[in-house]
C-alpha positions as a LaTeX table, in Angstrom:
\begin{tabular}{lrrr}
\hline
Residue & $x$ (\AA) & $y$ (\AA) & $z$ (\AA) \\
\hline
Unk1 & 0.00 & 0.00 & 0.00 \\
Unk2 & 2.95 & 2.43 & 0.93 \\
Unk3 & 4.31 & 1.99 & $-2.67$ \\
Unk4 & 0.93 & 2.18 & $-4.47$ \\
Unk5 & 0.98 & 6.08 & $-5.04$ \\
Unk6 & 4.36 & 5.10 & $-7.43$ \\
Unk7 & 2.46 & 2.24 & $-9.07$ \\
Unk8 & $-1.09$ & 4.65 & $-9.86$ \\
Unk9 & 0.98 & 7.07 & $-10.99$ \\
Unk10 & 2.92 & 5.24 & $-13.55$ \\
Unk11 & 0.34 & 3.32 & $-14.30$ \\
Unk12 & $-1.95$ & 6.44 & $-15.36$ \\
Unk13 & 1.20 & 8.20 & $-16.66$ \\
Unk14 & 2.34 & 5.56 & $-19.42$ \\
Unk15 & $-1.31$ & 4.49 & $-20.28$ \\
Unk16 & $-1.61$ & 7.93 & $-21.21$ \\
Unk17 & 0.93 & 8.85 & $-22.83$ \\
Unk18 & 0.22 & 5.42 & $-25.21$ \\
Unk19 & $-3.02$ & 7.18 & $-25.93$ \\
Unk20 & $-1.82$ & 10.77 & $-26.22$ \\
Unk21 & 1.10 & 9.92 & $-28.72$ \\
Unk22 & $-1.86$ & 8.67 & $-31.37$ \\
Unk23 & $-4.21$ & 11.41 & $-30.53$ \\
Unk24 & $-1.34$ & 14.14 & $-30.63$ \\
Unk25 & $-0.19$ & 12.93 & $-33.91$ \\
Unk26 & $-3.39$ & 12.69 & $-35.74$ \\
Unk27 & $-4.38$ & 15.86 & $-34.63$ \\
Unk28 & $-1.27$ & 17.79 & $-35.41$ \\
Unk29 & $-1.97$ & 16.06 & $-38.94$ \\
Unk30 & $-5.43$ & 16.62 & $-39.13$ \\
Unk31 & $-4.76$ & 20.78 & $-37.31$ \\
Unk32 & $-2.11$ & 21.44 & $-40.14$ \\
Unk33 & $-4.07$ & 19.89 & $-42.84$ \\
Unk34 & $-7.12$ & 22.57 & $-42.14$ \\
Unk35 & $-7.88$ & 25.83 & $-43.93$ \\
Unk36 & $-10.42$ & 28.54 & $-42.34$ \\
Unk37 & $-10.82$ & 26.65 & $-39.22$ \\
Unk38 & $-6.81$ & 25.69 & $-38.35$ \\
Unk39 & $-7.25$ & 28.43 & $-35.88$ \\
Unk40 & $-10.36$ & 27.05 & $-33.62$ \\
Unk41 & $-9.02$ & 23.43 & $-34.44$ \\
Unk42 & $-5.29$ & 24.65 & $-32.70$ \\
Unk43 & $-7.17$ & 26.50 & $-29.78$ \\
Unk44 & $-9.25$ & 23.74 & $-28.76$ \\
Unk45 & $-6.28$ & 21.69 & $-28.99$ \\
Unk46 & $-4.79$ & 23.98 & $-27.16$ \\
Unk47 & $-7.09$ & 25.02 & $-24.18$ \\
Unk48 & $-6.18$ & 22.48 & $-21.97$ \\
Unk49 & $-2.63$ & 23.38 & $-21.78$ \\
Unk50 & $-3.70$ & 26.99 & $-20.69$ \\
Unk51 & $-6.55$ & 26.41 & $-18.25$ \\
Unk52 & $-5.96$ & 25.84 & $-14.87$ \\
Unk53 & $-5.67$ & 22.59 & $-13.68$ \\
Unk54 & $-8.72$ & 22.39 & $-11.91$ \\
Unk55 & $-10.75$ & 24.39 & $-14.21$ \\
Unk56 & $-9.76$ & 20.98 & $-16.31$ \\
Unk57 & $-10.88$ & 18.35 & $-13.73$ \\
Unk58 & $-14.32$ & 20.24 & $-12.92$ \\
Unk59 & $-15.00$ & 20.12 & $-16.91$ \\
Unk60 & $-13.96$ & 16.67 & $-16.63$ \\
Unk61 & $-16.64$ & 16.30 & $-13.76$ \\
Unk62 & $-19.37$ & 18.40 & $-15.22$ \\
Unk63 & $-18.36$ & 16.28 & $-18.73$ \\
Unk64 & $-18.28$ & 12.40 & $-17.13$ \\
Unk65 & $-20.15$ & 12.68 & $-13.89$ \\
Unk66 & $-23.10$ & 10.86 & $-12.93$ \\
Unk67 & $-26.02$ & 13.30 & $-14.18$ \\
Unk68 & $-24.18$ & 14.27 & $-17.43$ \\
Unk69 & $-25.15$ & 12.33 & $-20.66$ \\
Unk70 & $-22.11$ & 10.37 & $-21.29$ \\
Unk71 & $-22.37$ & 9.44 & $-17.20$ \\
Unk72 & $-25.89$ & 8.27 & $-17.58$ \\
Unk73 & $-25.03$ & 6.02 & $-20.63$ \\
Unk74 & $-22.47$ & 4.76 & $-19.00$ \\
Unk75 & $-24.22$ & 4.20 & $-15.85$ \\
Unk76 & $-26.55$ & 2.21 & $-17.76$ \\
Unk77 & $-23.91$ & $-0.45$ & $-17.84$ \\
Unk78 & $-23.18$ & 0.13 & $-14.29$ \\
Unk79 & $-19.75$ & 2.04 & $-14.96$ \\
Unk80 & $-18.60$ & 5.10 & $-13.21$ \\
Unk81 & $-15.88$ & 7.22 & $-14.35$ \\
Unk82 & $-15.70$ & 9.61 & $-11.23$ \\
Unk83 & $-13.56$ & 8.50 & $-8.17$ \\
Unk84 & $-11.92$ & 5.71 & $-10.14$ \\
Unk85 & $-8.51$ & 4.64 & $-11.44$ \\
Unk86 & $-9.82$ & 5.51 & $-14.92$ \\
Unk87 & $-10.28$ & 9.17 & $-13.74$ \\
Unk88 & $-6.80$ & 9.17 & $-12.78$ \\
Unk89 & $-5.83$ & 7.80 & $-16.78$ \\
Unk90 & $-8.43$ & 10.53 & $-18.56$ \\
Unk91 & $-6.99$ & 13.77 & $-16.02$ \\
Unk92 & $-3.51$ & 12.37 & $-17.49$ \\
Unk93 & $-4.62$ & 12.44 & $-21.07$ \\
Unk94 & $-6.35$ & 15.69 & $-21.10$ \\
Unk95 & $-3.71$ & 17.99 & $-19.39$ \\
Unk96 & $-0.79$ & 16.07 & $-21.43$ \\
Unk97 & $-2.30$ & 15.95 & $-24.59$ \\
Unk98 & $-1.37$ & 20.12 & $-26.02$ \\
Unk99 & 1.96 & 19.44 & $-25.61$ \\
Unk100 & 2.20 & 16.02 & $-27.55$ \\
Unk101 & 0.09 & 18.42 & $-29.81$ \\
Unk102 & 1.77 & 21.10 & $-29.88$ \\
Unk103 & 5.29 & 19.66 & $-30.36$ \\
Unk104 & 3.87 & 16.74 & $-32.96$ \\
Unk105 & 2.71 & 20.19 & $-35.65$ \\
Unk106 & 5.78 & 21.83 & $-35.00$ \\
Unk107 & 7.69 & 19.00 & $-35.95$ \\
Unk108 & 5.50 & 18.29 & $-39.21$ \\
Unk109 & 5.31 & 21.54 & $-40.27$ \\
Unk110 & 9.38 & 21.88 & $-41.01$ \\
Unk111 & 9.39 & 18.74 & $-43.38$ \\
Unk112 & 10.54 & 19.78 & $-46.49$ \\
Unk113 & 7.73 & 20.54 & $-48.36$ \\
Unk114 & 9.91 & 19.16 & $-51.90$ \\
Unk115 & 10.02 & 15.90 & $-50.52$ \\
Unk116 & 6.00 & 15.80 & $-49.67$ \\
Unk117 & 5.37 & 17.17 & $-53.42$ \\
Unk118 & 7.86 & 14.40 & $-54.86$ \\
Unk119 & 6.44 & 11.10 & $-52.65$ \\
Unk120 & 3.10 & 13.14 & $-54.33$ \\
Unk121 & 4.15 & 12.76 & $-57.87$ \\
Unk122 & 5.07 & 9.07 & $-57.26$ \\
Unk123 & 1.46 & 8.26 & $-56.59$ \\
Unk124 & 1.98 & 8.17 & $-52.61$ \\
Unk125 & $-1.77$ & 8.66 & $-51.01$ \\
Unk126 & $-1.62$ & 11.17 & $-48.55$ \\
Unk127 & $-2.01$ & 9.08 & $-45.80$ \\
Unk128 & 0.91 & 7.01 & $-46.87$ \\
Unk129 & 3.14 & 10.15 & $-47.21$ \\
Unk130 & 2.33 & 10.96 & $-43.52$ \\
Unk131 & 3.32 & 7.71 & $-42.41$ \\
Unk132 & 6.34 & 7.02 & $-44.44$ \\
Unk133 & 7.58 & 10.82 & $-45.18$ \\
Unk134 & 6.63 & 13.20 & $-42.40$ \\
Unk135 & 6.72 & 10.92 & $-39.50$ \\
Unk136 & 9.86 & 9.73 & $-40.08$ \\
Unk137 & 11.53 & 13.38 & $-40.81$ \\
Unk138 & 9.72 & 14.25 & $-37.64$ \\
Unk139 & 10.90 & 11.29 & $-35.35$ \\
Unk140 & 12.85 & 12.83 & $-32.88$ \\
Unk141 & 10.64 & 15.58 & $-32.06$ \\
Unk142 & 7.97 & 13.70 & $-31.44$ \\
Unk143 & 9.64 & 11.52 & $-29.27$ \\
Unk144 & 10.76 & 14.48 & $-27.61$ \\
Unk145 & 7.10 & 15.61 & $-27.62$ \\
Unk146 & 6.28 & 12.32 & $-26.04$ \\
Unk147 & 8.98 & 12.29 & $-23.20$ \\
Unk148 & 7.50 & 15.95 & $-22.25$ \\
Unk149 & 3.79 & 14.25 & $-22.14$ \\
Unk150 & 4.73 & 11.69 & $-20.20$ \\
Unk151 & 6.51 & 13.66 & $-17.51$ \\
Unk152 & 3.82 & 16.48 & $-17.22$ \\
Unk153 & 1.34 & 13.31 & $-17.02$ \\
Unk154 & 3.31 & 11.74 & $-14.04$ \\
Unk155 & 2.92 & 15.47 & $-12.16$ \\
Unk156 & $-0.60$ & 15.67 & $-12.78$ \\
Unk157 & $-2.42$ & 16.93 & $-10.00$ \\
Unk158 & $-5.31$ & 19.68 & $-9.57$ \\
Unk159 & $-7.41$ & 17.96 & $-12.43$ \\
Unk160 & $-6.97$ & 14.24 & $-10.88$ \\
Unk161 & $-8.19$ & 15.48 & $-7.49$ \\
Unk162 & $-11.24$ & 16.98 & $-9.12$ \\
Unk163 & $-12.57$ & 13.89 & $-11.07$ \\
Unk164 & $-10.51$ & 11.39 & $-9.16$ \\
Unk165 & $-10.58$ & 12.05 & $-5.64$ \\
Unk166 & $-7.68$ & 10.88 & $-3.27$ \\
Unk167 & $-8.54$ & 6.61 & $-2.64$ \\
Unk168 & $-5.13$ & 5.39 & $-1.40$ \\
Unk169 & $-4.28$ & 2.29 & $-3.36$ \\
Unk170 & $-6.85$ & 3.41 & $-6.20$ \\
Unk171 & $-6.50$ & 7.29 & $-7.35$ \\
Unk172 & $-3.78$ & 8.56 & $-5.17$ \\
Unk173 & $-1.39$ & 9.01 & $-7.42$ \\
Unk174 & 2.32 & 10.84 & $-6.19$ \\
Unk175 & 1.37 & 14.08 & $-6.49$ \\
Unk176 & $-1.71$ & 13.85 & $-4.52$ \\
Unk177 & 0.27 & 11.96 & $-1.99$ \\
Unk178 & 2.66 & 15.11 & $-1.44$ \\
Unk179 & $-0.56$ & 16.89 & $-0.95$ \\
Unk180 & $-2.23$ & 14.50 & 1.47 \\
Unk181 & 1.14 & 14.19 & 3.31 \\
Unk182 & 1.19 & 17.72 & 3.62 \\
Unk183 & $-1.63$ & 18.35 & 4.95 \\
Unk184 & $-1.20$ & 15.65 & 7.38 \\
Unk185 & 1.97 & 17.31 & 8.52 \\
Unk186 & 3.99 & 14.43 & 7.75 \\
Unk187 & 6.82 & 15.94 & 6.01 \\
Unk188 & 9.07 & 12.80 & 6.00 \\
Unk189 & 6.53 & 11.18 & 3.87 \\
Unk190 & 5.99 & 14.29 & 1.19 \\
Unk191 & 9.63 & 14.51 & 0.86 \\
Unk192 & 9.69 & 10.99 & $-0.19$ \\
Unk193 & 7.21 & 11.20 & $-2.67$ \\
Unk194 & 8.68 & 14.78 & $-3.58$ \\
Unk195 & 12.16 & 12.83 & $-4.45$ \\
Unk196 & 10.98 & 10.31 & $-6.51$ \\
Unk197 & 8.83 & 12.47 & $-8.73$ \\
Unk198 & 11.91 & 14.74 & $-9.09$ \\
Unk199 & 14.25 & 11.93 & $-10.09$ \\
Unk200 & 11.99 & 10.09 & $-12.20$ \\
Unk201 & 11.14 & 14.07 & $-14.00$ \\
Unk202 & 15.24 & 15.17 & $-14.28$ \\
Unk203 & 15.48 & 11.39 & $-15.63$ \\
Unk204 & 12.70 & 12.49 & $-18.19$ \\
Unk205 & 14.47 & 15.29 & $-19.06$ \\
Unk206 & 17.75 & 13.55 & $-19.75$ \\
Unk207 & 16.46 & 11.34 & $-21.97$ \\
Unk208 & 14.35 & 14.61 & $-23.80$ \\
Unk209 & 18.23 & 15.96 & $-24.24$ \\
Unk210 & 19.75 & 13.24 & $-25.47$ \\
Unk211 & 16.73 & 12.87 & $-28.36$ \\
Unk212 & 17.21 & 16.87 & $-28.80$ \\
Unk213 & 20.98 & 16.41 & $-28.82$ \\
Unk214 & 20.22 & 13.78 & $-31.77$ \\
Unk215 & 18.22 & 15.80 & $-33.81$ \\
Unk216 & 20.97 & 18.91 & $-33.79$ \\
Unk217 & 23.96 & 16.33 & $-35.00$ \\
Unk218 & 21.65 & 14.77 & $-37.57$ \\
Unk219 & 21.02 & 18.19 & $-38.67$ \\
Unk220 & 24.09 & 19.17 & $-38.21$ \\
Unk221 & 25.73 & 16.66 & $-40.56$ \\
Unk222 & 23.75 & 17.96 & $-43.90$ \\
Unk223 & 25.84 & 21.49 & $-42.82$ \\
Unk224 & 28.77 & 22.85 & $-45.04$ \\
\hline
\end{tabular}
């Protein structure tokens, strides 16, 4: 039980980020592939990544709970969403999902446009050219773009206290365990959780460098 804030919040932090590196990539595709409505497309997108945390998790609530439409159909099969370790997985999504965005257009956006219109004239589909021509060019900033997901899902806090509630062993993850600790006034135990979100983070952001640092010498090497 004493290690189950770790396990939750791993648990909810690489489901998510699964999810979130499909749904950032599509929509970065789908965002940069738009016309007159790119701009609402990239600030809905967006929004989450610029609303408060628990402005997120009481959407969320107002969204999933019991008395909302999706809660009632779901309640008609006797599942809940609020209060549950699935809460926990959909607060991670939402709050990491702009920057998996966010990073994923970026990245497509600089592929040389030459090579899309050449892959074009050899009768690639265009769905073919995003998975074999800008995915590839892109790969190391969206891995990037993943590692930075997956860390801001690990950290995730106001919005998995609103629609998740603190259960230990269920929906406590870390972050709500420095919290509860806190307020408890045991400040041995919130310095433990404190140091193993920091470690597993500065580890996150290693590994970010590294992929950064990879992308600058494969750049580098098509220099004069």
């Amino acid at each position: 039980m004493e290690c189950s804030p770790l396990f939750i919040s791993l648990k909810a932090a690489i489901i998510a980020t699964c999810i979130t590196f499909i749904l950032g990539i599509y929509s970065a595709y789908f965002s940069i592939r738009l016309n007159k409505l790119k701009g609402l497309a990239d600030g809905l997108f967006t929004l989450p990544l610029v609303l408060p945390p628990t402005v997120v998790g009481f959407l969320l609530l107002v969204l999933l709970g019991k008395n909302s439409l999706i809660g009632k159909f779901l309640l008609s099969y006797d599942i809940s969403i609020v209060f549950s370790a699935t809460a926990t997985i959909i607060a991670s999504i939402v709050v990491s999902f702009p920057l998996m965005y966010r990073t994923a257009r970026g990245a497509l956006e600089q592929v040389d446009k030459n090579i899309i219109y050449v892959a074009r004239t050899l009768g690639l589909s265009e769905h073919e050219i995003f998975l074999k021509i800008m995915i590839p060019n892109s790969f190391n900033s969206i891995i990037a773009g993943t590692i930075l997901a997956f860390a801001r899902a690990l950290g995730e806090f106001g919005a998995t206290i609103m629609i998740a509630g603190n259960i230990p062993g269920k929906t406590q993850t870390m972050a709500v365990a420095v919290y509860s600790a806190v307020q408890a006034g045991n400040r041995e135990l919130a310095y433990k959780w404190v140091g193993i979100i920091v470690i597993i983070s500065f580890a996150s952001m290693i590994l970010l460098n590294m992929f950064e640092s990879g992308k600058v010498k494969k750049h580098g090497k098509g220099g004069f």
